[in-house]
N, C-alpha and C positions, 0 to 999 in steps of 0.2 A: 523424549521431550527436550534434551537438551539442546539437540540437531534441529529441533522442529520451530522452536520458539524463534530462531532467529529468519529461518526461513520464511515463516509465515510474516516476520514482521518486515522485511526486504521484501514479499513478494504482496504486503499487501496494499490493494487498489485508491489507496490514496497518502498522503504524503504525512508521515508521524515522526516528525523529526526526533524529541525526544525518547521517544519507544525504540527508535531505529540507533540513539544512544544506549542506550540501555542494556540495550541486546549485544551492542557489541563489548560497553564492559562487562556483563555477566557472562557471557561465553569463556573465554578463560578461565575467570574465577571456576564457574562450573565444572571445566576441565581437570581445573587440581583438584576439585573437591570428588569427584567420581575418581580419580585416579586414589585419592587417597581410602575411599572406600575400599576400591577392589584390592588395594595393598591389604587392607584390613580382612576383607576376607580372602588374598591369600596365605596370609599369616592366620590366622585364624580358622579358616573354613577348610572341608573337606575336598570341594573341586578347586585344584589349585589350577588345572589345566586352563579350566576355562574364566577363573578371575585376572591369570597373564591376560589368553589372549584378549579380554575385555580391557584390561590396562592399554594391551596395544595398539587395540582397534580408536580406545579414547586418546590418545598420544600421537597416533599418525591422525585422526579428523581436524584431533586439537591443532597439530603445527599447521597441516594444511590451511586450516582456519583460520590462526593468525597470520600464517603469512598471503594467501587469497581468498582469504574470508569477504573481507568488505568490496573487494573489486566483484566478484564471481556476484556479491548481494546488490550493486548496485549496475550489473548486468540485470540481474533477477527484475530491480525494481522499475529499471528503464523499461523491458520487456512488456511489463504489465501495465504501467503507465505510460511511454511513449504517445498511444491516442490521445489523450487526455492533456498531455505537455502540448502535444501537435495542435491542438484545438486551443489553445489559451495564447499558440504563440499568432496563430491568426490572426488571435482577437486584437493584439497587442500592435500586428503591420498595417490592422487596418486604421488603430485609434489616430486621432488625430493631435492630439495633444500631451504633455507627458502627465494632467492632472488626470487624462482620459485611462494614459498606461496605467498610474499609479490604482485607479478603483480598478480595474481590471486584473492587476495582479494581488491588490491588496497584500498578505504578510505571507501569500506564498510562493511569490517569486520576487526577481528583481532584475530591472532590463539598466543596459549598459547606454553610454550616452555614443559608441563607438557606431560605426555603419560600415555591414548593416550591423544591427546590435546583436551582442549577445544576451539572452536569458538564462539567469541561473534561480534553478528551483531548488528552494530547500528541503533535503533530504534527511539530513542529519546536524542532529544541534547537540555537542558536548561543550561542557566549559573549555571556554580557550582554543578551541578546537573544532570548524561545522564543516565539512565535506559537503561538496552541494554537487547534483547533475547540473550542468551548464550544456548549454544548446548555443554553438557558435560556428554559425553558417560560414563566416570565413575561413576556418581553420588557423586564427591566428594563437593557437593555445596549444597546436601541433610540433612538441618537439620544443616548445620555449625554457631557456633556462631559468632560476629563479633570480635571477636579478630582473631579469626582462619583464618577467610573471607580475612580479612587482610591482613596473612602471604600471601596469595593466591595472593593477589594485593591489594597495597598500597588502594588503590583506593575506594575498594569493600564494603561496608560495610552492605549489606543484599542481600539473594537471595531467592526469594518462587518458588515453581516447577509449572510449567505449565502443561507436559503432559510430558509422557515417557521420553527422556531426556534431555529435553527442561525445562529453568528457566527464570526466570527475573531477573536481576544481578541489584542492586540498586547502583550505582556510584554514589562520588561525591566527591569534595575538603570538 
């Protein structure tokens, strides 16, 4: 459950920004907390063998996780939603107007006033904190430092590439 909850929520077919926060604070917490069990029962219990290797196996998923948990989930989440991004960004090169963009994306994306533009969908919404998929057919987000990021949007202050021209836009105050 502890592996599954976040996978499911990274790999599910629409866009839950808060849930996709969620999962990423409880994953750690959950880590110590399972760690702390099986300490408990290997102090405690009779199969000591196998509450290490369970310590272990929770400790190597855990750091993995922290350290590319949320990249590897928002490959995950591009994967399954990609068509659905791909389809909204149409809607948006055909609209004619930015009141036309704005009903068209309404509170789940947001398009760039740059050309051509970029689109960033929100993924994930923590306080102070919203990692978003951005879709940015230039490539101008490839390799940018964050002062540059910056000039881009107040906001931005990292992005790594996902797949063709698709990134991960690091937000935050």
């Amino acid at each position: 459950m502890w592996l599954f909850m976040p996978l499911a929520i990274f790999g599910f077919p629409r866009d839950i920004p808060a849930f996709t926060c969620l999962a990423i604070l409880l994953f750690p917490l959950l880590a110590v907390m399972l760690i702390i069990g099986f300490l408990t029962l290997f102090l405690f219990g009779r199969r000591k063998p196998q509450a290490v290797l369970a310590m272990a196996l929770v400790m190597t998923i855990g750091t993995l996780g922290f350290f590319k948990g949320f990249m590897w989930g928002a490959r995950i989440h591009l994967l399954v939603n990609e068509d659905r991004y791909a389809e909204k960004i149409r809607e948006l090169y055909t609209a004619r107007s930015s009141e036309e963009k704005d009903k068209i994306c309404g509170n789940d994306c947001l398009v760039s006033t740059s050309q051509p533009p970029r689109v960033t969908f929100h993924f994930c919404h923590c306080p102070f904190y919203w990692p978003d998929i951005v879709y940015d057919p230039a490539g101008t987000l490839h390799g940018m430092d964050r002062d540059t990021l910056r000039k881009l949007d107040f906001y931005l202050h990292d992005a790594q590439h996902l797949s063709a021209f698709w990134y991960i836009g690091y937000f935050g105050d």
